[in-house]
PDB file of N, CA, C, O and CB in Angstrom:
ATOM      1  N   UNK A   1     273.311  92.263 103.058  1.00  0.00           N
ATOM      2  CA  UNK A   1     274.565  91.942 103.711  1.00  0.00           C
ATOM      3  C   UNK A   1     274.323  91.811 105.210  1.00  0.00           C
ATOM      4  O   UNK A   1     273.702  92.560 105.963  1.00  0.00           O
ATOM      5  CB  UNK A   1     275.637  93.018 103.412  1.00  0.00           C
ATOM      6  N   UNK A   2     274.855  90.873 105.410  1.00  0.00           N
ATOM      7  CA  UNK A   2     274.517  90.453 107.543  1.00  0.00           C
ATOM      8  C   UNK A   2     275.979  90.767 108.063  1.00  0.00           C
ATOM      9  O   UNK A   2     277.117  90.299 108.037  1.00  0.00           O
ATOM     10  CB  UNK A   2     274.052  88.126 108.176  1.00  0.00           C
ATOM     11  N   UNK A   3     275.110  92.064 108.653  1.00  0.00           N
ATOM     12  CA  UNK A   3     276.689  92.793 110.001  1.00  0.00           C
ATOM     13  C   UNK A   3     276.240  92.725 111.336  1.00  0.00           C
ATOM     14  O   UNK A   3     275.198  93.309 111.634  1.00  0.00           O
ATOM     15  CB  UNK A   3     277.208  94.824 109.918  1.00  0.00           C
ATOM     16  N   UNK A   4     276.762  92.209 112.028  1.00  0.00           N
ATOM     17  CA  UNK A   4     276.624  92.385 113.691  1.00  0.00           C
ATOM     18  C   UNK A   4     277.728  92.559 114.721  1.00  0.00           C
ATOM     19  O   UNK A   4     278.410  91.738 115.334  1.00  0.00           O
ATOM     20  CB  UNK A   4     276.011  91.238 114.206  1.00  0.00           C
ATOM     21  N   UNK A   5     277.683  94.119 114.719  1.00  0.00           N
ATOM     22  CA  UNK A   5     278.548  95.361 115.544  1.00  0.00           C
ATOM     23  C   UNK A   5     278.444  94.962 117.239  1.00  0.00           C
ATOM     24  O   UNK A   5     278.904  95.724 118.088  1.00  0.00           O
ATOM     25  CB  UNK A   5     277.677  97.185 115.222  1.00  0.00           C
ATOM     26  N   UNK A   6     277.785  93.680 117.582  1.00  0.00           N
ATOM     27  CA  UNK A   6     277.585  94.076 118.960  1.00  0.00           C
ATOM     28  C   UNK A   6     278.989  93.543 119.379  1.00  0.00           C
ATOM     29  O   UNK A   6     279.811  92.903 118.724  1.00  0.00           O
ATOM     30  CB  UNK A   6     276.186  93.413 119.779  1.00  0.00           C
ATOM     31  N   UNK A   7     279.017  93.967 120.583  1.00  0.00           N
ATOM     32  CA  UNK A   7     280.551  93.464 121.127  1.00  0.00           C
ATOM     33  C   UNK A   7     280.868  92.297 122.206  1.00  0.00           C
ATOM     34  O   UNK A   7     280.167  92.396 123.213  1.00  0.00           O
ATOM     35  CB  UNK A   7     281.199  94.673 121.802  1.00  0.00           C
ATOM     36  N   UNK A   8     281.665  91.349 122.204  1.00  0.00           N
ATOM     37  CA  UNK A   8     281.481  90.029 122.515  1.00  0.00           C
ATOM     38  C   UNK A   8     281.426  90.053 124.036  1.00  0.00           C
ATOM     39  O   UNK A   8     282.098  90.766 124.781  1.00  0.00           O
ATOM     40  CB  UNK A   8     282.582  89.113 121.916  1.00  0.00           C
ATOM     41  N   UNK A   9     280.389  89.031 124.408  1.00  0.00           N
ATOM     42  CA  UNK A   9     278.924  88.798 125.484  1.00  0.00           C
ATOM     43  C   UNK A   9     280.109  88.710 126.839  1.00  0.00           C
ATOM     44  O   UNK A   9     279.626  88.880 127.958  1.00  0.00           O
ATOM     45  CB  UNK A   9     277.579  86.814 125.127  1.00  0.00           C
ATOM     46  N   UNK A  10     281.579  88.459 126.747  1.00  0.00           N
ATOM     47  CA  UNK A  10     282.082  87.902 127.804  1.00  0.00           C
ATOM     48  C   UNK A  10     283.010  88.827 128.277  1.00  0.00           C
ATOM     49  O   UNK A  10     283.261  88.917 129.479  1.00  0.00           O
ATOM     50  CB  UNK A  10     282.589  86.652 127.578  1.00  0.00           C
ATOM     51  N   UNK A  11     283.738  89.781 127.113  1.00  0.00           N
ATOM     52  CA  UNK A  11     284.462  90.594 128.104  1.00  0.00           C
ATOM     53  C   UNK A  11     284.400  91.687 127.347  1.00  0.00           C
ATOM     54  O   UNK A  11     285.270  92.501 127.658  1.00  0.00           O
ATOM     55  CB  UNK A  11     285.897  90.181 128.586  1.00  0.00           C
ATOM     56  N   UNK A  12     283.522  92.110 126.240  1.00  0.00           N
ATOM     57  CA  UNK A  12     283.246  93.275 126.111  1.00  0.00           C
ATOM     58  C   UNK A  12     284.152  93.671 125.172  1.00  0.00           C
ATOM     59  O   UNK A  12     284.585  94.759 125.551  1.00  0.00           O
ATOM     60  CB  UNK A  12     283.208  93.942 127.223  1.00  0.00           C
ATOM     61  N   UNK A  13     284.894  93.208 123.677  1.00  0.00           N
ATOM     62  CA  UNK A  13     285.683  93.481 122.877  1.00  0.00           C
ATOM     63  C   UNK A  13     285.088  93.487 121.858  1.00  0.00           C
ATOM     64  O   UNK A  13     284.020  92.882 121.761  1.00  0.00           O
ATOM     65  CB  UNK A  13     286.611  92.887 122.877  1.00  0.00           C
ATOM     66  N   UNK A  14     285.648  94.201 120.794  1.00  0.00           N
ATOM     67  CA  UNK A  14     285.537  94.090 119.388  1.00  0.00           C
ATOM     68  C   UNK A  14     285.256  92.762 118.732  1.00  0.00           C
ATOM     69  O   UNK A  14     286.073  91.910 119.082  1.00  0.00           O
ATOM     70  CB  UNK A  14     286.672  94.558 118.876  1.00  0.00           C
ATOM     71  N   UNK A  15     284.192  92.262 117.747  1.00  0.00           N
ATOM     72  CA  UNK A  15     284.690  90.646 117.741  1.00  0.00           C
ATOM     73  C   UNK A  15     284.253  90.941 115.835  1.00  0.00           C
ATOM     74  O   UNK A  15     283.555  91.748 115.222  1.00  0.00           O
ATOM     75  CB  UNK A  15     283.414  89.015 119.094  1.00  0.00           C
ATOM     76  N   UNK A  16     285.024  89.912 115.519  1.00  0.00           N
ATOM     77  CA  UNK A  16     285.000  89.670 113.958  1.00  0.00           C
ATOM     78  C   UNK A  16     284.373  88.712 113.679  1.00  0.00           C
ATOM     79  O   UNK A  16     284.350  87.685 114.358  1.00  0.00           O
ATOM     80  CB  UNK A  16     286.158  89.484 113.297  1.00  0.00           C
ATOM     81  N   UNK A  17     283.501  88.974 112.183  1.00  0.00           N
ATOM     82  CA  UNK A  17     282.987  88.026 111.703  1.00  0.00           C
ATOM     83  C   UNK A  17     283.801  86.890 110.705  1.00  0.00           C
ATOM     84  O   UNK A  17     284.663  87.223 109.891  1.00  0.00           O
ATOM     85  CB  UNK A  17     282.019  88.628 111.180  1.00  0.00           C
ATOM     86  N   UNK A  18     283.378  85.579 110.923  1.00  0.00           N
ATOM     87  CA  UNK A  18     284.442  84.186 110.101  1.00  0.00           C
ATOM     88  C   UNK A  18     283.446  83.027 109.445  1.00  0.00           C
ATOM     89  O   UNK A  18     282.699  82.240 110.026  1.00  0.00           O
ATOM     90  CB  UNK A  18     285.607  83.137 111.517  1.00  0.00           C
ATOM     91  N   UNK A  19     283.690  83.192 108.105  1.00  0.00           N
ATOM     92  CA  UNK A  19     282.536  82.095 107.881  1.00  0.00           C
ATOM     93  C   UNK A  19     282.811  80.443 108.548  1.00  0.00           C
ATOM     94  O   UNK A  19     283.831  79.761 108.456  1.00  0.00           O
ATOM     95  CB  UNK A  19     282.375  81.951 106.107  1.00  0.00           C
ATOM     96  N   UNK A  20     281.350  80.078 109.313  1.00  0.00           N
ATOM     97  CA  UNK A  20     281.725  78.903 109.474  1.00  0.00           C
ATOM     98  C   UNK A  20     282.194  77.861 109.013  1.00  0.00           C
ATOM     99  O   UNK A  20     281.919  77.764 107.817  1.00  0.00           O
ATOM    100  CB  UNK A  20     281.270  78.653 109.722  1.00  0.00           C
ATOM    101  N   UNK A  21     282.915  76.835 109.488  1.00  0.00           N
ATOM    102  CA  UNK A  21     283.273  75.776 108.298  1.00  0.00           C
ATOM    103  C   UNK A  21     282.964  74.351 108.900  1.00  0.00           C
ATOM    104  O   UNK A  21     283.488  74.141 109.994  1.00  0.00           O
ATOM    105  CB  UNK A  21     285.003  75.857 107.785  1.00  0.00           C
ATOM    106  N   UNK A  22     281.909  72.956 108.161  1.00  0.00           N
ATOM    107  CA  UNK A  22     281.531  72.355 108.607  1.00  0.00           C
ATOM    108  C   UNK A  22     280.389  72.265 109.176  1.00  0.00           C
ATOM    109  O   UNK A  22     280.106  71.438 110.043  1.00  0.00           O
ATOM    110  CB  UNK A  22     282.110  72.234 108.933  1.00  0.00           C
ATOM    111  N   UNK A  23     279.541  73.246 108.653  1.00  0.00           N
ATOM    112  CA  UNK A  23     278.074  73.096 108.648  1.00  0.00           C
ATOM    113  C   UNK A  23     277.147  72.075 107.766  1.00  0.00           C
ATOM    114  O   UNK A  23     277.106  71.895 106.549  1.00  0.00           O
ATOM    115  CB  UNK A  23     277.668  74.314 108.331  1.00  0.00           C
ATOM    116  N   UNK A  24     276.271  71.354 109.056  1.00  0.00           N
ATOM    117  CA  UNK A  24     275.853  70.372 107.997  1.00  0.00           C
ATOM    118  C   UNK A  24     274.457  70.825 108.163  1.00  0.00           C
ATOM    119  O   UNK A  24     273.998  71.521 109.069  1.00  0.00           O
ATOM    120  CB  UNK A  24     276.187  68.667 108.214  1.00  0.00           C
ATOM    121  N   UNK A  25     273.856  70.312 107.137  1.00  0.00           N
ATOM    122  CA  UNK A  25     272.625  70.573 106.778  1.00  0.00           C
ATOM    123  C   UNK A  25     271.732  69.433 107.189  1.00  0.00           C
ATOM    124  O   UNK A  25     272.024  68.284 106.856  1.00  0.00           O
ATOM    125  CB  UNK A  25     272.584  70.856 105.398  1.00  0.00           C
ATOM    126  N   UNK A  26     270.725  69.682 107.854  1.00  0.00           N
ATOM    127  CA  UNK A  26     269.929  68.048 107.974  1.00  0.00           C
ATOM    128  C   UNK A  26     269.338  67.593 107.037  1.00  0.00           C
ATOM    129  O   UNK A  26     269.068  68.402 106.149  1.00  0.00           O
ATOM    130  CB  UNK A  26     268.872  67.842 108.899  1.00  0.00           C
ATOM    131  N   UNK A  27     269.063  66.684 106.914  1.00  0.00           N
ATOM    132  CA  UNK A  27     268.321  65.509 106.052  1.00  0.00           C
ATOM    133  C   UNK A  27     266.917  66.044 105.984  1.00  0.00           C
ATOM    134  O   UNK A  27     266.360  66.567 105.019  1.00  0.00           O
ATOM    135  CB  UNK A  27     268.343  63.876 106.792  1.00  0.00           C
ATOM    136  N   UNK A  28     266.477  65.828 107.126  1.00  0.00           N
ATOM    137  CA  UNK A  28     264.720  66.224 106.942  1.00  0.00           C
ATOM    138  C   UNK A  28     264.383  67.400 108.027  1.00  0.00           C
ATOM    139  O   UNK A  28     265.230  68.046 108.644  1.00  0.00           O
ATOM    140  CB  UNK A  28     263.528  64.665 107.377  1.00  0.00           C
ATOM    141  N   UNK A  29     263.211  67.515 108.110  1.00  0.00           N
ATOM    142  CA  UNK A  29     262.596  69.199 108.778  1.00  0.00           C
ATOM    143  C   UNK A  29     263.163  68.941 109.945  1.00  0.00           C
ATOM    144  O   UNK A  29     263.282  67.863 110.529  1.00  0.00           O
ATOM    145  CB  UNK A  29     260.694  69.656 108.991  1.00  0.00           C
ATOM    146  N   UNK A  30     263.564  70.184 110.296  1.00  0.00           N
ATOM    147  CA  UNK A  30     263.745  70.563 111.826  1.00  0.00           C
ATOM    148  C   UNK A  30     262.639  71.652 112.509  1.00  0.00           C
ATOM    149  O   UNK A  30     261.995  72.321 111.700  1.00  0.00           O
ATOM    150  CB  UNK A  30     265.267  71.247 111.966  1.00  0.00           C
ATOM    151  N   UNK A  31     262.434  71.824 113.658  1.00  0.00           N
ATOM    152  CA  UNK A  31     261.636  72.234 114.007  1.00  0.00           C
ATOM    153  C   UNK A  31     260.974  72.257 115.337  1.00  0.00           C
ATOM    154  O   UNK A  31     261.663  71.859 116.276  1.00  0.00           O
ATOM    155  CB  UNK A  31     261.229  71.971 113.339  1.00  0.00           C
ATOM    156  N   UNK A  32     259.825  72.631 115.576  1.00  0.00           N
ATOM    157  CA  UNK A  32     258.575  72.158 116.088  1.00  0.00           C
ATOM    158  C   UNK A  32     257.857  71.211 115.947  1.00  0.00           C
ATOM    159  O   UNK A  32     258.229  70.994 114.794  1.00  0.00           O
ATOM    160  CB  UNK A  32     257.931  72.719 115.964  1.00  0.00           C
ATOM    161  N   UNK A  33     257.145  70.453 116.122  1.00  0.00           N
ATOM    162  CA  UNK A  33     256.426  69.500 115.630  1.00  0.00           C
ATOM    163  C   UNK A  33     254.916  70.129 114.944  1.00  0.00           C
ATOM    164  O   UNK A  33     254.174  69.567 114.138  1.00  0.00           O
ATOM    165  CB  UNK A  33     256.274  68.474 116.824  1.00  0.00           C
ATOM    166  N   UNK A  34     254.748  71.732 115.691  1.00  0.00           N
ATOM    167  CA  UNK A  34     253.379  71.865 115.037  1.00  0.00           C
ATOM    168  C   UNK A  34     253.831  72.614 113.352  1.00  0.00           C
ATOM    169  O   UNK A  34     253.566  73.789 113.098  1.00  0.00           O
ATOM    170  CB  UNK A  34     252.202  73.051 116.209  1.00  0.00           C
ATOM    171  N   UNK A  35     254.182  72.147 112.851  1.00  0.00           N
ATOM    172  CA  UNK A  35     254.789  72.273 111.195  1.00  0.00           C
ATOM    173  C   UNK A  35     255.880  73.530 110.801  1.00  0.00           C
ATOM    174  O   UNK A  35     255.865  74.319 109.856  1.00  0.00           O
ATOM    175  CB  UNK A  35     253.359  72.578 110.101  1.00  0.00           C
ATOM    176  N   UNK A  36     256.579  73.412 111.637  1.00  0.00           N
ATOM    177  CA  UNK A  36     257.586  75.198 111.260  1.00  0.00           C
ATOM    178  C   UNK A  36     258.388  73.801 110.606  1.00  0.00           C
ATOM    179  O   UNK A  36     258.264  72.618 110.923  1.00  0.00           O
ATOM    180  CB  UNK A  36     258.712  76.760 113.054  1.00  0.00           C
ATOM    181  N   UNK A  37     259.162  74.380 109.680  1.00  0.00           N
ATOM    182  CA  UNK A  37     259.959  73.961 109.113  1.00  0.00           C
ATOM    183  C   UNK A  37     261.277  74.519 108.564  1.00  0.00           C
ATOM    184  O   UNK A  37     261.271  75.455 107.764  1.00  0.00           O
ATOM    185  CB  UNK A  37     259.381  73.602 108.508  1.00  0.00           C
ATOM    186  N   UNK A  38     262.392  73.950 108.989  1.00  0.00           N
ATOM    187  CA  UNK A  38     263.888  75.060 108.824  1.00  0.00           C
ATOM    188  C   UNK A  38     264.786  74.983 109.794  1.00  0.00           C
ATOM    189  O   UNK A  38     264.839  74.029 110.572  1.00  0.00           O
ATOM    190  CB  UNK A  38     263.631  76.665 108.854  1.00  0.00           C
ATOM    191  N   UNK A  39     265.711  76.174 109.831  1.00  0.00           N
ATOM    192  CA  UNK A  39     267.090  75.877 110.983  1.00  0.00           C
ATOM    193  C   UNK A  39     266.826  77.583 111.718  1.00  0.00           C
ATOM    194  O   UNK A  39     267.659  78.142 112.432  1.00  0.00           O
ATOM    195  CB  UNK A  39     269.289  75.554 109.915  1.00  0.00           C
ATOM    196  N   UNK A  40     265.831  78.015 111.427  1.00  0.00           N
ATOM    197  CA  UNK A  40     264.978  79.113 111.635  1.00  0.00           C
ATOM    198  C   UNK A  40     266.371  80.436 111.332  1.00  0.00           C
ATOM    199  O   UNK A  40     267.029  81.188 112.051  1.00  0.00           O
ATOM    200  CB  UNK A  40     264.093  79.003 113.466  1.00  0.00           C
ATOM    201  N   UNK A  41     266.316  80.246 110.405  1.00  0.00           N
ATOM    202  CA  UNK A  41     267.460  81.566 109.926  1.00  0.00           C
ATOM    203  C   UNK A  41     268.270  81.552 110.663  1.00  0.00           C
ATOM    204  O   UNK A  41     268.268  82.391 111.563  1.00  0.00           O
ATOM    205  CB  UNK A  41     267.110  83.040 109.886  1.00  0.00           C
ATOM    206  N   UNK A  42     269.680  80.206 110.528  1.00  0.00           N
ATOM    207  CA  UNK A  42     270.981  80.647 111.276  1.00  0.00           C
ATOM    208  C   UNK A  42     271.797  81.496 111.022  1.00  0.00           C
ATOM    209  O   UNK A  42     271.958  81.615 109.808  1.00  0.00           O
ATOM    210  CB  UNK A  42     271.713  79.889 111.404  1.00  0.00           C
ATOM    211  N   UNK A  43     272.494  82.259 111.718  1.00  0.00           N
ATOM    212  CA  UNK A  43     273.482  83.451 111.342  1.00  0.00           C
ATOM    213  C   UNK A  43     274.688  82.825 110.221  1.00  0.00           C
ATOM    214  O   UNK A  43     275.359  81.815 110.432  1.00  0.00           O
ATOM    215  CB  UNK A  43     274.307  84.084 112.933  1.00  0.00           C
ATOM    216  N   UNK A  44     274.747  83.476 109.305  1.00  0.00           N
ATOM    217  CA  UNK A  44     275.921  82.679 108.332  1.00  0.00           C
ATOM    218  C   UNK A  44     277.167  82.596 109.082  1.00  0.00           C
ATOM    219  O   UNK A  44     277.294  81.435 109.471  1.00  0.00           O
ATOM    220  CB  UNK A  44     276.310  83.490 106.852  1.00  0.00           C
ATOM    221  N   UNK A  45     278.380  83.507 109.543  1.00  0.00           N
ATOM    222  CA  UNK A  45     278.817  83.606 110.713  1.00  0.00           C
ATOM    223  C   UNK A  45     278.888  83.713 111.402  1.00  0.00           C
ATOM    224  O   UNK A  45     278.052  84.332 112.060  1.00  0.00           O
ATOM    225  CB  UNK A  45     279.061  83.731 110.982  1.00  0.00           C
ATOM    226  N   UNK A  46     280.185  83.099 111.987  1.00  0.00           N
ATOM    227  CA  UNK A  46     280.499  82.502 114.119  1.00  0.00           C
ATOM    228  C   UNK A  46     281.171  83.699 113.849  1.00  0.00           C
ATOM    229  O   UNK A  46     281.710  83.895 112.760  1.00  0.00           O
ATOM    230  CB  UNK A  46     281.707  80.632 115.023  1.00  0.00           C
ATOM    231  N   UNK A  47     281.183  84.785 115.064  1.00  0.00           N
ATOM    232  CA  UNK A  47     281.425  85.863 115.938  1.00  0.00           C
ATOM    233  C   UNK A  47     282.739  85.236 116.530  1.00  0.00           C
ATOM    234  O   UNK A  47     282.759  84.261 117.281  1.00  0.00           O
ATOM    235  CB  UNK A  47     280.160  86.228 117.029  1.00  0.00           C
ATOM    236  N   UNK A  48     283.970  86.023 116.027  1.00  0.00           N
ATOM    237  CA  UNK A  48     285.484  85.504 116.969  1.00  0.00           C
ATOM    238  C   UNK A  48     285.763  86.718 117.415  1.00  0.00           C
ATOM    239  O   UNK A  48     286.085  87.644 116.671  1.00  0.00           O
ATOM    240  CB  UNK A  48     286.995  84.794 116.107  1.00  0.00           C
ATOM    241  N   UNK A  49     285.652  86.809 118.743  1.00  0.00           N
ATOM    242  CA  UNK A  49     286.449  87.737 119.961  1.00  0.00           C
ATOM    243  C   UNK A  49     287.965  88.099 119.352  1.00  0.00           C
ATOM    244  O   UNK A  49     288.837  87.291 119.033  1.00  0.00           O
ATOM    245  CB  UNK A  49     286.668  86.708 121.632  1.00  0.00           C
ATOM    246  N   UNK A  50     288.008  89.388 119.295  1.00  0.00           N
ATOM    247  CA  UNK A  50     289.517  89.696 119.154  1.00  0.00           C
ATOM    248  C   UNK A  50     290.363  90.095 120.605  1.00  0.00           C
ATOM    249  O   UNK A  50     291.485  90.598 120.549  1.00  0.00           O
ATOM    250  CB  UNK A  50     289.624  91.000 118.090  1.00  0.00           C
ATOM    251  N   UNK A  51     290.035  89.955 121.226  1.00  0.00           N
ATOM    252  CA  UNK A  51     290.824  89.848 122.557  1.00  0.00           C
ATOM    253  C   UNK A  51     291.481  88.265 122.805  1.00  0.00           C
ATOM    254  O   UNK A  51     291.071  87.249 123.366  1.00  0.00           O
ATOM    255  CB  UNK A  51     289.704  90.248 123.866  1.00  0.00           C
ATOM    256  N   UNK A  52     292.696  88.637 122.084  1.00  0.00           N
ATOM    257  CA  UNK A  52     293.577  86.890 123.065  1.00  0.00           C
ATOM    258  C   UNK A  52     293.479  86.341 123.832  1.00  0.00           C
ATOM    259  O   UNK A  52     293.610  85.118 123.896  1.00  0.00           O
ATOM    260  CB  UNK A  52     294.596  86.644 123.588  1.00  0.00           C
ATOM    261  N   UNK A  53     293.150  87.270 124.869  1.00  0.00           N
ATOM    262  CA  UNK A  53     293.060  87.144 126.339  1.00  0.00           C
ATOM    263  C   UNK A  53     291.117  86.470 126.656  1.00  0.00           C
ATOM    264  O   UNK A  53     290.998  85.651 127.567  1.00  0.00           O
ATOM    265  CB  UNK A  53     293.506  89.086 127.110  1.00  0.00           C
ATOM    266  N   UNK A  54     290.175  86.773 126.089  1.00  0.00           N
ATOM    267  CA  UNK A  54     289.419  86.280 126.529  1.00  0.00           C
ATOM    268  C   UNK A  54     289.052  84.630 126.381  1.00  0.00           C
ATOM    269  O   UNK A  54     289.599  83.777 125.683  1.00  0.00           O
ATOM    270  CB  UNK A  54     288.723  87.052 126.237  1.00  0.00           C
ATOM    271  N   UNK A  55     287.931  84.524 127.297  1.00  0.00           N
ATOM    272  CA  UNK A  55     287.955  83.073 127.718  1.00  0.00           C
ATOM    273  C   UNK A  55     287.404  82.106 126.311  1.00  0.00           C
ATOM    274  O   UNK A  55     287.496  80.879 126.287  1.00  0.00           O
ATOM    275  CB  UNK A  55     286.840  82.888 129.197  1.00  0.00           C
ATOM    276  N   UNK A  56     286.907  82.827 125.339  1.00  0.00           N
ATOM    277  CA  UNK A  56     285.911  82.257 124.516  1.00  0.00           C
ATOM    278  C   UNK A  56     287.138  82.038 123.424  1.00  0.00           C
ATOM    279  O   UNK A  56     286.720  82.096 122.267  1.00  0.00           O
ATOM    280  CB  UNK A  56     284.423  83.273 124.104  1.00  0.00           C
ATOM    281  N   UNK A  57     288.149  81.869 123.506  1.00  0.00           N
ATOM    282  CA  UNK A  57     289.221  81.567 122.039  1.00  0.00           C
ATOM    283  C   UNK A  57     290.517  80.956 122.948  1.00  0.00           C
ATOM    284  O   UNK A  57     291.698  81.082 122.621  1.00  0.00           O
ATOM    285  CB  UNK A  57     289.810  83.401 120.869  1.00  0.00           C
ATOM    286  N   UNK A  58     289.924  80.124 124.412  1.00  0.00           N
ATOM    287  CA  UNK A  58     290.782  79.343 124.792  1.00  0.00           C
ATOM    288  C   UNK A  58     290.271  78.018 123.717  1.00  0.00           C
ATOM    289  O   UNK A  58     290.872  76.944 123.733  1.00  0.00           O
ATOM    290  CB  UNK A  58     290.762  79.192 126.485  1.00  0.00           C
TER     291      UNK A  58
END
């Protein structure tokens, strides 16, 4: 299970996890060019600030 307790980078609140929606997947490798191949383990969820007031949920 993926939890991440840290608290959001801009004003220091509680923030909740939301599965993203509209993730696309590419076609062919992403990467490096010297052969890594992948989206190098993206976080399944976007991090939403529960403060109204902060700048990141204008």
């Amino acid at each position: 299970m993926y939890t991440d307790e840290k608290p959001c980078s801009v004003c220091g609140s509680e923030v909740r996890l939301r599965a993203r929606d509209g993730v696309v997947e590419p076609d062919g490798p992403v990467g490096p060019s010297d052969g890594v191949v992948g989206g190098g383990d993206p976080t399944v969820d976007e991090r939403v600030c529960t403060n109204p007031e902060c700048p990141t949920n204008a």
